[in-house]
PAPAVEX-743755 format. One record per residue (C-alpha): chain; residue number from 1; x, y, z. Coordinates in nm, 2 decimals. Example, Ala and Ser with C-alpha at 12.3 -4.5 7.8 and 13.67 -1.06 7.14 Angstrom:
residues 2
+---+-----+--------+--------+--------+
| c |   k |      X |      Y |      Z |
+---+-----+--------+--------+--------+
| A |   1 |   1.23 |  -0.45 |   0.78 |
| A |   2 |   1.37 |  -0.11 |   0.71 |
+---+-----+--------+--------+--------+
//
This chain:
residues 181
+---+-----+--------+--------+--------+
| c |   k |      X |      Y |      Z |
+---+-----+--------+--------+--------+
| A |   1 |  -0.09 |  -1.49 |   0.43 |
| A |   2 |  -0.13 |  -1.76 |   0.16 |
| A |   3 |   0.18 |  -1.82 |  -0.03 |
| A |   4 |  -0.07 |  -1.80 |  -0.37 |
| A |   5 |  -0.16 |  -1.41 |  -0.26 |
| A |   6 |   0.20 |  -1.36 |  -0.19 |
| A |   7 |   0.26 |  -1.51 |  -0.54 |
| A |   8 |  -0.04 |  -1.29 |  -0.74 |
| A |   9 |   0.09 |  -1.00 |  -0.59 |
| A |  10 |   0.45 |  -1.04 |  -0.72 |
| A |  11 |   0.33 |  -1.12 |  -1.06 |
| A |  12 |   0.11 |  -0.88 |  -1.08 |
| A |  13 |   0.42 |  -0.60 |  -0.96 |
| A |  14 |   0.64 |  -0.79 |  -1.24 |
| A |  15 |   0.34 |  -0.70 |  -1.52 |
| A |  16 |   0.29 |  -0.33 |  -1.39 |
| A |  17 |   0.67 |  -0.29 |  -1.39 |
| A |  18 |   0.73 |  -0.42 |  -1.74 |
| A |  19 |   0.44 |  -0.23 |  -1.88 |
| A |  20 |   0.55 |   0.10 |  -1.72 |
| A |  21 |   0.91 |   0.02 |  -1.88 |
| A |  22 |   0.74 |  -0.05 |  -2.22 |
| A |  23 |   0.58 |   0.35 |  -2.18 |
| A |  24 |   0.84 |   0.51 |  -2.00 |
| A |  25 |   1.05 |   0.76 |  -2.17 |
| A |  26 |   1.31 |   0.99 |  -2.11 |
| A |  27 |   1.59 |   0.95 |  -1.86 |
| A |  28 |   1.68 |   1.11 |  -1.50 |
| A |  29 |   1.96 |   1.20 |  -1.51 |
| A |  30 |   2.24 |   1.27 |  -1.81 |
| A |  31 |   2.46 |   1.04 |  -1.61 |
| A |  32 |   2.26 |   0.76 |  -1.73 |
| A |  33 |   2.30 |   0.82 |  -2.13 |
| A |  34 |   2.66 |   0.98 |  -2.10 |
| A |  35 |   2.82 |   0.78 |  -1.81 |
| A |  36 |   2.66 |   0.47 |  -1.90 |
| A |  37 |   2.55 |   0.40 |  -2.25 |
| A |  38 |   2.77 |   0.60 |  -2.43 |
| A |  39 |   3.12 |   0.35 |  -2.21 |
| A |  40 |   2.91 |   0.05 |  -2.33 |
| A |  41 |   2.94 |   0.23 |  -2.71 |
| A |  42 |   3.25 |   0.30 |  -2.65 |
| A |  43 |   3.36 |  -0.09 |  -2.56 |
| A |  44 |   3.16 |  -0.22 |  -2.85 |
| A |  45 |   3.32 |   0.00 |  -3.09 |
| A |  46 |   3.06 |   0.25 |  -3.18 |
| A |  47 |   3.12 |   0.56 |  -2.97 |
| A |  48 |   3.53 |   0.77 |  -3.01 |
| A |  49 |   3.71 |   0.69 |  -2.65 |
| A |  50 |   3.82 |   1.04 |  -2.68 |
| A |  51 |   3.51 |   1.19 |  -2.71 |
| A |  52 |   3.39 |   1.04 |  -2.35 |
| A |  53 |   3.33 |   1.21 |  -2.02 |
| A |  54 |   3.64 |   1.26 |  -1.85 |
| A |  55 |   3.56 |   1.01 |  -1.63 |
| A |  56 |   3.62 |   0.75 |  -1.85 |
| A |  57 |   3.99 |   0.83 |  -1.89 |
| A |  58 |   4.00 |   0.87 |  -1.50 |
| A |  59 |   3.80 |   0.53 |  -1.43 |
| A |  60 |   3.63 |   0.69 |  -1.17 |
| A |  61 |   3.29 |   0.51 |  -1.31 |
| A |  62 |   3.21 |   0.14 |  -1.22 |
| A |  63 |   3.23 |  -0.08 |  -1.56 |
| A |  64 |   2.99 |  -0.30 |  -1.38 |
| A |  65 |   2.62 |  -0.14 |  -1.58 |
| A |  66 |   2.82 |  -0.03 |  -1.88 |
| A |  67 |   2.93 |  -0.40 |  -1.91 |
| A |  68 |   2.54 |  -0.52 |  -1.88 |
| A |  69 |   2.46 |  -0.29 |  -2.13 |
| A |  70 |   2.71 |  -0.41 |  -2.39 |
| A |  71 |   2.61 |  -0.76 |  -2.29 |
| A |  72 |   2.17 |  -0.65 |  -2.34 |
| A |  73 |   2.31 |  -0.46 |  -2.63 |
| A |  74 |   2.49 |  -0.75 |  -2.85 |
| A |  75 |   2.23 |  -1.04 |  -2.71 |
| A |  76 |   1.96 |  -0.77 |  -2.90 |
| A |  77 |   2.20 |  -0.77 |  -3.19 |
| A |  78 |   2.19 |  -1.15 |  -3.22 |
| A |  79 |   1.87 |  -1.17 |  -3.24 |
| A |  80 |   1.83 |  -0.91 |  -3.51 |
| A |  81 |   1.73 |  -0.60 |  -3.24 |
| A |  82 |   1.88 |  -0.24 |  -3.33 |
| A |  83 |   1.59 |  -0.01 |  -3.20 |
| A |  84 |   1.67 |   0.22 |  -2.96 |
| A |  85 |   1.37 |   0.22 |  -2.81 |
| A |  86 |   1.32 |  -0.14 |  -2.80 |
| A |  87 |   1.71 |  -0.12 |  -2.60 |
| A |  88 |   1.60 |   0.13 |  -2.41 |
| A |  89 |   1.31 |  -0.08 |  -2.33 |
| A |  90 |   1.52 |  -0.44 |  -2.24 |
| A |  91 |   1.73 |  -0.19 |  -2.01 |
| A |  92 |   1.42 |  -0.08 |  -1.80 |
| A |  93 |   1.28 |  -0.46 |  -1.80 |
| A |  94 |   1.62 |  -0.57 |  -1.74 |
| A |  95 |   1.62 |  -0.31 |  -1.43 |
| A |  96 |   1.27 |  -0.34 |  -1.32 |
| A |  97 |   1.33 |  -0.75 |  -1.29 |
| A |  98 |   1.61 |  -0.68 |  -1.09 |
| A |  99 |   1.41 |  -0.45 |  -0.83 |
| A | 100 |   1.16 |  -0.68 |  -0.83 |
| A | 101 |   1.38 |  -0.94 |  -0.69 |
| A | 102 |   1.54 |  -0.70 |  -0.46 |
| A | 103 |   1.20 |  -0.60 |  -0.33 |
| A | 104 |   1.07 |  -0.98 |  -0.27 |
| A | 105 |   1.39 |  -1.05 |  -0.08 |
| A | 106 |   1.35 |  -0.79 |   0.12 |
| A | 107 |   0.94 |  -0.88 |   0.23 |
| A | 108 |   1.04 |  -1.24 |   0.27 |
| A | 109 |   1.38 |  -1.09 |   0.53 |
| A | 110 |   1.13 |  -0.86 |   0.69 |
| A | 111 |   0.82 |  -1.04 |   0.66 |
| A | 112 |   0.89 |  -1.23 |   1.08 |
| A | 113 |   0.89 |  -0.87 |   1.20 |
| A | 114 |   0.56 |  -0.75 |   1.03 |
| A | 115 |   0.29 |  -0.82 |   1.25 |
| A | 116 |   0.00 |  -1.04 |   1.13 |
| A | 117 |  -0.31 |  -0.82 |   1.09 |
| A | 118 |  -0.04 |  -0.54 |   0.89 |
| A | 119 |   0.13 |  -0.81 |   0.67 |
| A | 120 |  -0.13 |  -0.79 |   0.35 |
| A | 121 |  -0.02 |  -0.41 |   0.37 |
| A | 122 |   0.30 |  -0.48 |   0.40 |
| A | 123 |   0.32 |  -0.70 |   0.13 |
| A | 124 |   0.12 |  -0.49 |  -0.09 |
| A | 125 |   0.28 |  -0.16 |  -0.02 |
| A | 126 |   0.63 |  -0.27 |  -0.09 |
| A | 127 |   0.58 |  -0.39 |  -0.42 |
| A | 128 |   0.33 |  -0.09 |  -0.57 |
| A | 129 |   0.42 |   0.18 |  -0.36 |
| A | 130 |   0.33 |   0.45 |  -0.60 |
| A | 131 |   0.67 |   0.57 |  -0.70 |
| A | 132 |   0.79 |   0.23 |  -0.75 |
| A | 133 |   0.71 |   0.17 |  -1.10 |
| A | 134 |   0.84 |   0.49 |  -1.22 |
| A | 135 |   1.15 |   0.43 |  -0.98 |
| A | 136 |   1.26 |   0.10 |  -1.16 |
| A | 137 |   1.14 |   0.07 |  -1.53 |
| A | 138 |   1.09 |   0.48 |  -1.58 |
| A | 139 |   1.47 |   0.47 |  -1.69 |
| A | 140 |   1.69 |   0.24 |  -1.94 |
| A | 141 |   1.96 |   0.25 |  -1.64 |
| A | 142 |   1.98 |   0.34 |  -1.35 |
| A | 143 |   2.03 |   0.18 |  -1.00 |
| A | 144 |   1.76 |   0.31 |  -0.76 |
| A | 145 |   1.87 |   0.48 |  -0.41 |
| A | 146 |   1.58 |   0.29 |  -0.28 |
| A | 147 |   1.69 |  -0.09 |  -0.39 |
| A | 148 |   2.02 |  -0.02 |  -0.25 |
| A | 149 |   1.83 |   0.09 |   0.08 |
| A | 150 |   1.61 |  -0.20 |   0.07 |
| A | 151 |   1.88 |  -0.44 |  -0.04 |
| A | 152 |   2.05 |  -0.31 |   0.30 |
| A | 153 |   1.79 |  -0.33 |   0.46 |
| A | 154 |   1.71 |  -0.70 |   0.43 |
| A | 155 |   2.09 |  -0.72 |   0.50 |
| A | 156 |   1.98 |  -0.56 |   0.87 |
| A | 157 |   1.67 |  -0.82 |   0.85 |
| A | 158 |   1.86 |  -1.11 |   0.83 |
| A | 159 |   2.13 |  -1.00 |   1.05 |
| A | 160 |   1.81 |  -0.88 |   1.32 |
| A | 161 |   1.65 |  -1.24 |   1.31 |
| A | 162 |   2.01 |  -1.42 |   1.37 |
| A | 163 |   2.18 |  -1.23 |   1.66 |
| A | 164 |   1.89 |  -0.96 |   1.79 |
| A | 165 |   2.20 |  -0.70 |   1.70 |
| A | 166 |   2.05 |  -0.33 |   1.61 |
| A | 167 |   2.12 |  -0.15 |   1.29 |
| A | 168 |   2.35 |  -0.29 |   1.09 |
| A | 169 |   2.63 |  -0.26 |   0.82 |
| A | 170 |   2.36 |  -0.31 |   0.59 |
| A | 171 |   2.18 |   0.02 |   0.66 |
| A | 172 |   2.48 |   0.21 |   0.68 |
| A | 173 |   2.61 |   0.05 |   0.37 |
| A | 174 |   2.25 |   0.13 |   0.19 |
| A | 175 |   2.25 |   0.52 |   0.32 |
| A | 176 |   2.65 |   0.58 |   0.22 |
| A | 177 |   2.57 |   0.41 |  -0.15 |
| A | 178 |   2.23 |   0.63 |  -0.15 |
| A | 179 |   2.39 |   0.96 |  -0.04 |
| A | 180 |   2.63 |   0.91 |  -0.33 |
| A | 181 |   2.37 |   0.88 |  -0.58 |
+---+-----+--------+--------+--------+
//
């Protein structure tokens, strides 16, 4: 396939993405507000430590997406943000970036075991399959089941081109993290 096609097609995922995260509402789970947002209050000052899940005391969470979101949330403060809709919004772009990258990482991995005549699908499917959208931008935070798969996957893809080994660590380490979610 021409690399400008390939090209088109990402940017044009990239727009869809960051438009569906401009009109997305709403969340999926509570985790995402209560486990997530409300730690990232909570380190910039704004939310009682006491009042948090119990989690929080127990650090069973990772601090890794309540630390982006302090860091999206006081880059929006310097520059004069305080919406919550318009942080609610940089969190979904922020996220939908993300899987975008994950997603092209993964064709480009996969892409020698595609075979020619399926590849335009291919490359088209992965990047608007129609939950995709929804999936990445449809919520300020949350770390799609199916990047961590596909993140895994290219792990296998890359492993599969190098030493013609079978599944990998990469799909087992992409189904554990999935199950958990």
């Amino acid at each position: 396939m021409h690399p400008s096609r390939t090209r088109w097609i990402f940017l044009a995922a990239v727009v869809v993405h960051l438009i569906t995260a401009w009109f997305s509402t709403g969340y999926y789970a509570a985790d995402e507000h209560y486990q997530i947002i409300e730690f990232a209050q909570a380190r910039m000052g704004e939310f009682p430590k006491d009042q948090l899940a119990w989690e929080y005391a127990d650090r069973l969470r990772s601090g890794l997406l309540p630390t982006l979101c302090v860091a999206v949330f006081k880059t929006a403060g310097a520059a004069g943000a305080s919406s919550p809709f318009l942080l609610a919004f940089l969190l979904r772009a922020l996220t939908a970036i993300v899987a975008m990258a994950i997603v092209k990482r993964f064709v480009g991995s996969a892409w020698h075991l595609v075979k020619e005549p399926l590849r335009p699908a291919f490359l088209f499917l992965s990047f608007f399959i129609w939950f995709l959208p929804f999936q990445t931008s449809g919520s300020p935070v949350r770390p799609g089941p199916g990047y961590c798969s596909c993140s895994g996957s290219r792990n296998y893809c890359a492993r599969h081109r190098a030493d013609g080994v079978g599944p990998s660590r990469g799909f087992v380490s992409a189904s554990a993290f999935s199950s958990s979610l």
